[in-house]
N, C-alpha and C positions, 0 to 999 in steps of 0.2 A: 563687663565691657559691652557697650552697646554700639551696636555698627549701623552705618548709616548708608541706605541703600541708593547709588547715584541717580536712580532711573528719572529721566527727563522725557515723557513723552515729543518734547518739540526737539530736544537734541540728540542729533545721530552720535554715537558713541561707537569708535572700533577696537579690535582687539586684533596684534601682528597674529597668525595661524603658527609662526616659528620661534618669534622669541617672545611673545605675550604683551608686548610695549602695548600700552592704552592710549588711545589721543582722542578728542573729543572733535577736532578736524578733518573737515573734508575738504574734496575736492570742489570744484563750482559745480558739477552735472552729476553729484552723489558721492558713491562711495572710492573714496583715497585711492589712486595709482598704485602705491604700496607703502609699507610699511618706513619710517622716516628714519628709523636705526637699524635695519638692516634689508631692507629694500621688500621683505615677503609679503604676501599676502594678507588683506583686511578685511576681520569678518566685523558685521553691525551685528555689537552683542546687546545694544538697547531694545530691548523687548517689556512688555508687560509683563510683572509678576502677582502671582495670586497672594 
């Protein structure tokens, strides 16, 4: 099985810190208010991998 890794330097990409929901959306002024299925916390898991 070969996985394909999403990382988009130009796209922010978050992850909810509570229930894991992924969304490739933001807010206008950065990172998302909060989470869009259960309102928690969003981290930007789009980072460079080596």
């Amino acid at each position: 099985m070969t996985r394909t890794d999403p990382y988009d330097p130009d796209e922010p990409y978050y992850e909810c810190t509570d229930c894991y929901q992924r969304t490739a959306e933001s807010a206008v002024d950065g990172k998302p208010d909060g989470c869009p299925e259960c309102g928690g916390e969003m981290k930007n898991i789009n980072v460079p991998r080596d």
